[in-house]
N, C-alpha and C positions, 0 to 999 in steps of 0.2 A: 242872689238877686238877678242876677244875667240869666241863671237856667228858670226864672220865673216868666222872665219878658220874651223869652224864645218861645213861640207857636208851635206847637205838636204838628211834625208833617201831614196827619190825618185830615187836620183843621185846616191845613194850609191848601191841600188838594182839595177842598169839597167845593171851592168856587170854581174851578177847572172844573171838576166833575160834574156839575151844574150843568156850565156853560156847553161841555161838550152833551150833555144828555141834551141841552133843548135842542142843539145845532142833529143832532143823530134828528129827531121828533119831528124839528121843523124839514127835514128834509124827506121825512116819512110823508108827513101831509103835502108836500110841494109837488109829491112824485106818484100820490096816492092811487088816482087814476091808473097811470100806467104801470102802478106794481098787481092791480086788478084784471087791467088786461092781460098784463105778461101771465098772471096764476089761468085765467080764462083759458089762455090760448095752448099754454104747459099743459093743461092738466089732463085733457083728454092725450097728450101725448104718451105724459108719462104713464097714462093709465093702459094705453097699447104695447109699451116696452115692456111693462111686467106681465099683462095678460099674455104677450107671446114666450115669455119664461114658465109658464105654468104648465101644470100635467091639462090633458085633453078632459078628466072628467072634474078638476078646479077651472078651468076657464067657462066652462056651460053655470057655475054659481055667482054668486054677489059676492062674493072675495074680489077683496082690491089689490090683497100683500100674498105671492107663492107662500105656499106652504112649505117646499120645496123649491127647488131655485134647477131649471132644465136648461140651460144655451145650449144642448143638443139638437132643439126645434128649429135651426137655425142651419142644421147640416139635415136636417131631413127635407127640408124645404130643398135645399140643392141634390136633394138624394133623387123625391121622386117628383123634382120639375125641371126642364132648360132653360132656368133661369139665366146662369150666364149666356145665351144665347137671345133671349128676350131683350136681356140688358144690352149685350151688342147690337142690336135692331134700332133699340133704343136713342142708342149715341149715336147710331149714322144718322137717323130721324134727322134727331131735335142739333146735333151738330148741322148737318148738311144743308139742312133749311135754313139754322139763325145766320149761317156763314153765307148763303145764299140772299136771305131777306134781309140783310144788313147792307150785302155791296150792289143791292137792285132799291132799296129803299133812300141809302144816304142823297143818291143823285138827286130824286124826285125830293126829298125833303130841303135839299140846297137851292135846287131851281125854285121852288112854290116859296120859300123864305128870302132867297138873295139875290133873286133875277127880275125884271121885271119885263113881262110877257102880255101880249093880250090873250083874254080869258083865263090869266092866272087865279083871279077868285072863283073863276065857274068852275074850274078845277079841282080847286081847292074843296068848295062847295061837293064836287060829286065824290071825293075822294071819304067825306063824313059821308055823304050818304049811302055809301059801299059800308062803311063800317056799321051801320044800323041793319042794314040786309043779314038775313039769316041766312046762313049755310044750307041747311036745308031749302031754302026754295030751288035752288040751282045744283041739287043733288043727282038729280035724273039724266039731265043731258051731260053733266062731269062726267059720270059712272058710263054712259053710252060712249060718248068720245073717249075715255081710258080703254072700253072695253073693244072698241073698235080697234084700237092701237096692239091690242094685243097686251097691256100693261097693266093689268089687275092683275091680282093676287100677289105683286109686290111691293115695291115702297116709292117707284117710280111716281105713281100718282098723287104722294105726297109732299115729295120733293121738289120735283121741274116747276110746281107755280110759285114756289120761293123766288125766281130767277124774273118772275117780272111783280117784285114789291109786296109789300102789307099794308092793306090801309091804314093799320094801327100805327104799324111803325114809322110810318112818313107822317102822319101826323104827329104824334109823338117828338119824333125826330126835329119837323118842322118849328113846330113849339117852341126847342131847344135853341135852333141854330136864329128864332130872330132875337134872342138874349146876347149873342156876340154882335159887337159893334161894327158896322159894315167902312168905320176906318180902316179896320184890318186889314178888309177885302179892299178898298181902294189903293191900299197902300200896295199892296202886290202886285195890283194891275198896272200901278205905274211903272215899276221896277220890273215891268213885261211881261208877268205870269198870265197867264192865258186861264180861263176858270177852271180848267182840269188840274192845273198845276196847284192853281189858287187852293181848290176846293182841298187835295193832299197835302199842299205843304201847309197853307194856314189855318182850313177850318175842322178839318179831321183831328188834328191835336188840341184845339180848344172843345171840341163837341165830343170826349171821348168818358164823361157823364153821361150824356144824355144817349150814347150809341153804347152804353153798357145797361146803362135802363132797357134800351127797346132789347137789345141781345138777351136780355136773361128775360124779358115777357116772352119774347118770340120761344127761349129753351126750355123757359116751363110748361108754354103752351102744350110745344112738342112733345114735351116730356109725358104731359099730364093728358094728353089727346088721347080719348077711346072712338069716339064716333069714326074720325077718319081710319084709322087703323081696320076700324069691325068695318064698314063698306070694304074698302078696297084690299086688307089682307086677310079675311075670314076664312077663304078656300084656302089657303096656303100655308101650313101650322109656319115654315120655317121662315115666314116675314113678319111673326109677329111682334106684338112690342107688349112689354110690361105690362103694358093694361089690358089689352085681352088675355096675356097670360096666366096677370091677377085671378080673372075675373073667370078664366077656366081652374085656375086651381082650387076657386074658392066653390065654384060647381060639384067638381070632383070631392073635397073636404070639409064640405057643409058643414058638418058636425066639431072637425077640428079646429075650435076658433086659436088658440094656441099656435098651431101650424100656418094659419090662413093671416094671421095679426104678425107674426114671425116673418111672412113674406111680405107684411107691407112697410112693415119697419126697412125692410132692404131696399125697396124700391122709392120708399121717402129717403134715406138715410145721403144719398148722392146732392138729393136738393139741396137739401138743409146744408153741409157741408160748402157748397157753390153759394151759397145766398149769404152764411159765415160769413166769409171771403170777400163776396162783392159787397158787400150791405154797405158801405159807406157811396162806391158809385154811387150804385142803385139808388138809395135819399138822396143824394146831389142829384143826379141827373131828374128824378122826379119832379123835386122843389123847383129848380129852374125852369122846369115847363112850364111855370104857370106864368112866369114873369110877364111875360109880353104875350100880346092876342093877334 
């Protein structure tokens, strides 16, 4: 009688197993969207990682999957290009600059958000409207002035204007710092800090989202910059950066898409790793810009 009224564990687990099949479904459809984007934005990658594993006459077909499997194209890439030499060009770049437009930018974004100045909005005002200006319209008299200096054909010309701001990134920046509550700042100037002191002890450590945001816009910029490189280090093989050296190997290797997709995977692979890493700043410090106008 007792082994009649006992439920077979089969029976017992199908309301669990239910429950967790709609909870898995419901959370299918919640996130639906973003499992779409995430495959969108994969799938061309993943379709570079294995097109640079293929032999040179599978990568010119519509195969998607090596027929063979080559990570040799990976040492021939550093075989017949200076690549680590690119890559070092690279990091002075986009280091020297975000390090540069970071400690020229922080000031101009603390004074335009926590000072109060006359003509601080007309500032404001021209600091947008530098960021709407094309680069190109002011390419001619840059290019004259560097070349007067004697400073073309290396990386000079890319770096020393890091040293007075980004429009982006004071704005940006700006954004950020009117989100912290200017009790903070009264509170230190009572207790005697002076605004230099104020700006490093109290608001460099609350603003260190929003100055990791503009730091990695500012390092991919650099990162990902071809125009400024091709003006100013064209004549000069040994200043170049990644993206022209891309863009001369892929000249040189036309045909070997294999070889040419092989070196782009190296030259993303540093990003994606750094963005890994920061991607929580990075969405804090972004979302918080919007807070306040």
């Amino acid at each position: 009688m007792t082994a009649l009224l006992e439920t077979p564990p089969a029976i017992a687990d199908l309301p669990a197993r239910k429950i967790k099949r709609q909870n898995r479904l419901a959370w299918i459809a919640k996130h639906s969207i973003a499992i779409v984007l995430v495959i969108m934005f994969l799938t061309p990658v993943i379709y570079l990682v294995l097109l640079s594993l293929m032999t040179s006459n599978q990568a010119l077909t519509s195969d998607y999957w090596p027929n063979t499997w080559h990570p040799e194209n990976y040492v021939k890439v550093f075989r017949s290009t200076p690549l680590p030499h690119y890559l070092l060009n690279t990091v002075i770049y986009a280091v020297s600059s975000t390090v540069l437009t970071l400690a020229s930018s922080v000031p101009a974004a603390y004074a335009l958000a926590k000072l109060k100045f006359r003509g601080r909005n007309a500032l404001f005002l021209t600091i947008i409207c530098v960021m709407m200006l094309p680069p190109q319209v002011v390419t001619v008299p840059l290019y004259l002035m560097w070349a007067r200096y004697g400073l073309t054909g290396s990386l000079a010309p890319l770096i020393i204007p890091a040293l007075f701001g980004d429009a982006f990134c004071i704005f940006l920046l700006r954004q950020f710092l009117l989100t912290i509550p200017s009790e903070y700042l009264d509170a230190a100037r009572v207790d005697g800090c002076g605004e230099w002191r104020t700006l490093l002890r109290v608001v460099l450590p609350m603003a260190r989202p929003g100055i990791a945001a503009a730091g990695l816009f500012q390092f991919f910029f650099c990162w990902n910059d071809y125009y400024g490189p091709l003006l100013y280090t064209s004549e000069n093989e040994s200043s170049w950066t990644l993206t022209l050296g891309l863009a001369s190997f892929r000249t040189v290797h036309h045909v070997d898409w294999n070889l040419v997709t092989a070196a782009t995977v190296l030259a993303m692979a540093p990003l994606i790793v750094i963005f890994f890493f920061a991607q929580r700043a990075f969405v804090q410090g972004i979302t918080l810009t919007g807070f306040k106008g």
